[in-house]
N, C-alpha and C positions, 0 to 999 in steps of 0.2 A: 504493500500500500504506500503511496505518496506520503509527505507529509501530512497535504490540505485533506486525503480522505481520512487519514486519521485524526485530523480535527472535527470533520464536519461530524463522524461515528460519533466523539467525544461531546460536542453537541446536542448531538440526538439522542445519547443516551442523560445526560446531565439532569438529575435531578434529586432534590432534598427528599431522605427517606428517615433521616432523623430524630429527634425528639421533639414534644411541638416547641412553637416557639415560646418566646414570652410574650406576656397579652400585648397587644396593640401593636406587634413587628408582623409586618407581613415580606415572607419569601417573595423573589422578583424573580420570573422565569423565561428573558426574551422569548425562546426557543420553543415555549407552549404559549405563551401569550400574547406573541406579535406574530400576526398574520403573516408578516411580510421576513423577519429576522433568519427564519432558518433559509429562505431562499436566499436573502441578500447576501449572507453570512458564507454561505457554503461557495456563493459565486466570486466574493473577494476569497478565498481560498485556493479556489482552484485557479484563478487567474493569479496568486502571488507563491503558491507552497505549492506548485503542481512538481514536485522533485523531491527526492530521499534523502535531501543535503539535512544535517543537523543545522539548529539554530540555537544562539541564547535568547533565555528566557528573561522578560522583565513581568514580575508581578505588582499591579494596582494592589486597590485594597478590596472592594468591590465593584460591580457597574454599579453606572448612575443610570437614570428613570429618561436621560436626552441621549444618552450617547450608547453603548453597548448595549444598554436596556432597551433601546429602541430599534437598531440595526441588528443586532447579535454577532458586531465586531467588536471586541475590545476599544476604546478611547475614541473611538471612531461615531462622530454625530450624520445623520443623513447631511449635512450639507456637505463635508470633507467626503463621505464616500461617493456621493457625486463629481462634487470639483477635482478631489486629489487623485480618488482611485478609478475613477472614470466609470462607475457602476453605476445604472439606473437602478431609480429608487422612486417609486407610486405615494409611498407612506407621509405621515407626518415631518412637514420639514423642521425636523427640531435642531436649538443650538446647544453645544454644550463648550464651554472655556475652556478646558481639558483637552477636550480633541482638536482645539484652534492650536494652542499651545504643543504638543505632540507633533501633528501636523509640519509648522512650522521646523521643529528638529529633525523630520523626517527628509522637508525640501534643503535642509539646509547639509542632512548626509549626503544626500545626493540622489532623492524619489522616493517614492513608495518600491519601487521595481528591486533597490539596491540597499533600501534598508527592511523590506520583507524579506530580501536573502539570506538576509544573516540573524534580525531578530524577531521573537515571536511574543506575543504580547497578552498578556491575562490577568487573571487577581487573583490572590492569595485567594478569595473565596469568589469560585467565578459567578454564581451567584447571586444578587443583589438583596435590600431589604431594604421597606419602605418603614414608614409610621407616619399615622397621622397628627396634626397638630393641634392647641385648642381653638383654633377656628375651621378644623374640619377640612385641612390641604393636607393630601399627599405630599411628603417630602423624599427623600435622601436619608439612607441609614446604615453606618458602617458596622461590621461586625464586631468592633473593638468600642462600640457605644455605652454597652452597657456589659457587666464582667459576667451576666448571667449568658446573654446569648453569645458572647465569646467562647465561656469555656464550652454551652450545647454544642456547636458548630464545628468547633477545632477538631473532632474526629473526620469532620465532613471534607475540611480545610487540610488536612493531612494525606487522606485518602487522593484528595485533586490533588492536590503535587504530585505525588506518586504516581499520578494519572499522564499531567502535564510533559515530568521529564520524560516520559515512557513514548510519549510524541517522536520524541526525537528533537531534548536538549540536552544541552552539553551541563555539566556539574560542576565544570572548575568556578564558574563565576555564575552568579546571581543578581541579575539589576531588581532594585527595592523602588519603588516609584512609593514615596514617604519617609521624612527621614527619624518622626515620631514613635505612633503607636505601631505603625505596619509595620518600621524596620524594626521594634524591640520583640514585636509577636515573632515574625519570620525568623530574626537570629535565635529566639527562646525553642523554637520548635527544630531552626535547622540543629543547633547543641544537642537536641535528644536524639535524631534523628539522622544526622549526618548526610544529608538530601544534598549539599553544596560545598565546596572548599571554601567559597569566600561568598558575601556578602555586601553588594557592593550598591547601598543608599544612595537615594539623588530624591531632589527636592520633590515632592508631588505639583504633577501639575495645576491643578486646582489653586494650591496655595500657591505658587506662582504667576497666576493669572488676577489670582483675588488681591494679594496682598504683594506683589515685585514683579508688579507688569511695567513697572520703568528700565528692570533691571534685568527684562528677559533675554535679551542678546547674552549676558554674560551667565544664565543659567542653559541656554542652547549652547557655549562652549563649554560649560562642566559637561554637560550631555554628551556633545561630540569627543571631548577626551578620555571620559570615561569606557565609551563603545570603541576606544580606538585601541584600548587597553587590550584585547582580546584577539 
């Protein structure tokens, strides 16, 4: 099997079989719950992984509800799989800051063509969780929110790595997309487990867009010397 069919399998099989959650977090399932993500998903696949070459793997923390929640690409919002990856897409045209931010370190390696080559993109928990708020909006909810649905999940979050490198990625090095709670989870889990040699943090994109969108040029060169490392 290619790389891209052993993602899209990993896909189609993906799902929370767990314990329930805690009240008011609801599991986010692209892949059963958008019409459109398992066809988009599978198509940016095979147009970028159709080959047996290994990749490094960078782990998010989870999808967000605009961007892989919507498409069933990793960091990738329908406006960027459009414009960047050249994929039609029917659905909701959602934005998401993360996948602007991504995006741009992707045009600035040199395409989607030559940075799908070499790296492959996911989350520590691929995926999502929503909650409501007290005015009754869906929001955004990482697995390291609250310490109850952290520790339910971590078998879940274990299990997917296991999954992920079995893709076909390499283990000497790990990019961490968070340099907080998702890289102290990832390093606590990779010391039990021994899943990577190194561990190698870089800023979340999110937080770079929200709070050091002045100073993004010089976090797309941590990005870029960091992946040069390999």
């Amino acid at each position: 099997m290619t790389f891209a069919e052993k993602v899209i399998q990993f896909n189609q099989e993906l799902e929370y079989t767990g314990p329930p959650l805690p009240s008011g977090i609801r599991i986010m399932n692209p892949y059963k719950e958008e019409e459109l993500a398992m066809g988009s998903s599978s198509e940016f696949y095979r147009k970028f992984y159709s080959d047996e070459n290994k990749r490094h793997l960078i782990l998010g923390i989870n999808p967000g509800r605009f961007g892989g929640g919507v498409t069933g690409v990793p960091f990738t919002d329908p406006k960027r799989l459009i414009s960047e990856c050249h994929i039609p897409y029917e659905g909701r045209m959602m934005h998401e800051p993360s996948s602007v931010y991504v995006y741009e370190v992707i045009r600035a390696y040199g395409g989607p063509e030559a940075f799908y080559r070499d790296i492959y993109i996911n989350s520590l928990c691929p995926l999502g969780f929503t909650i409501m708020d007290n005015k009754g909006r869906e929001k955004n909810y990482n697995y390291y929110d609250s310490k109850e649905l952290s520790a339910i999940v971590t078998p879940f979050i274990i299990d997917n790595i296991k999954k992920q490198i079995a893709l076909g990625c390499y283990t000497d090095t790990c990019f961490c997309f968070g340099t907080g709670q998702n890289e102290k989870f990832l390093k606590k889990v990779n010391n039990e487990h021994g899943f990577f040699k190194e561990i190698v943090a870089l800023e979340h994109p999110r937080f770079i867009m929200q709070y050091k969108a002045k100073s993004q040029q010089a976090y797309i060169d941590k990005y870029l010397k960091a992946f040069s490392g390999f």
